[in-house]
N, C-alpha and C positions, 0 to 999 in steps of 0.2 A: 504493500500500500504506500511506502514512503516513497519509491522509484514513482509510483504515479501519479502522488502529489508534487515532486518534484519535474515531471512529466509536464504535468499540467500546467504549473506555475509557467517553468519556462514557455510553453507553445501559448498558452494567455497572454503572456510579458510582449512577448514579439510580434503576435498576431493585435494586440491593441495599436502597438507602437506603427505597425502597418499599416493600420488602418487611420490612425491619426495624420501618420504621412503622406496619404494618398488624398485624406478631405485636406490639408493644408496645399497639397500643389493643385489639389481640381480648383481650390478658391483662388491661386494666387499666382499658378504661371500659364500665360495665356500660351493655348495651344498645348498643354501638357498631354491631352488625350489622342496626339498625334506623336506624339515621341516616343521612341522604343521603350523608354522607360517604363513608360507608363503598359505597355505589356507584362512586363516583365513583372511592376507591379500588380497587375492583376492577377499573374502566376503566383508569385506567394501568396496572396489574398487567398486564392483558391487552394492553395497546399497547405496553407495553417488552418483553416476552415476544413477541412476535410480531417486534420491528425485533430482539432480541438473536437469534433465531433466524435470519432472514435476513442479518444481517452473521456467523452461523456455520455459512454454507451447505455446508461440507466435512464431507464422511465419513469423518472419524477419529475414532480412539478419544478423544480428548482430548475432541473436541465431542462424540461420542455419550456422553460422562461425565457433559459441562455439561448437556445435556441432560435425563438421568436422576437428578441430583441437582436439577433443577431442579423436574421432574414433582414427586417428594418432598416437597421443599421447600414445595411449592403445597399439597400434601395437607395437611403437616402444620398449613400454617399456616391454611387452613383448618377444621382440625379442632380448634384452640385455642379453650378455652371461657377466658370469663372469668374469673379466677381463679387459673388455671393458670400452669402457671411455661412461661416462655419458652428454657427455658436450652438447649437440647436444639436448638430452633430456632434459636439465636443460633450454636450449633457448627456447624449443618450452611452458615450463611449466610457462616459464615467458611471452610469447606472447599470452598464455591460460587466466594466471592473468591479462592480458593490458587488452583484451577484456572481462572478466569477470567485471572488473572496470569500466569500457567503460558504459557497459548494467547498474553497480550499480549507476554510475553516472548521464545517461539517466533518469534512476529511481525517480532519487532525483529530478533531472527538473522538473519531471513530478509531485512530490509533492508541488514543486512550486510554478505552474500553478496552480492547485489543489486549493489550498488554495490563489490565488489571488495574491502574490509576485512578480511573474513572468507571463510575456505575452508571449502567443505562437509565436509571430512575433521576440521575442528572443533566440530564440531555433534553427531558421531555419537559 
């Protein structure tokens, strides 16, 4: 469990950072969605989206959140013209991060428990 709390942090850490990257040049360099970069960025987009999914392979609410703020998230930030104010997109990437925290936090309880430290009657 701790390889995939550690899993997860980093592929969250990078995939936010990515995504923050990509609504800062859609806002701010004209023409960014015609430069190779901007491919290339949407390749990691899509390969940390696809490893964050599979290290959130559970059917709970929490992940079907991360999820659906994620889907969001993608629209939005693909739908940012240049020019456009990012602010909107920066709230929802910090309410991506609460609940990604959220899950890594759950996580750590659960090694807790795991290991004896903690009682499941503490959790609830």
């Amino acid at each position: 469990r701790h390889q995939w709390m550690a899993e997860l942090r980093a592929c969250a850490s990078e995939y936010l950072q990515v995504l923050y990257a990509v609504a800062l040049r859609r806002e701010s360099v004209r023409g960014y969605v015609n430069e190779k970069g901007y491919l290339e960025d949407q390749e990691r987009i899509a390969i940390l989206s696809c490893k964050l999914e599979m290290l959130l392979s559970r059917d709970d609410e929490r992940t079907k959140k991360i999820f659906a703020l994620d889907i969001e998230l993608i629209e939005d930030i693909y739908a940012l013209r240049f020019g456009q104010s990012k602010a909107e997109i920066i709230d929802k990437l910090n309410v991506l991060k609460s609940v990604l925290r959220q899950e890594l936090e759950g996580a750590w309880e659960d090694i807790q428990i795991d290991v004896g430290k903690k009682h499941i009657s503490s959790r609830l």
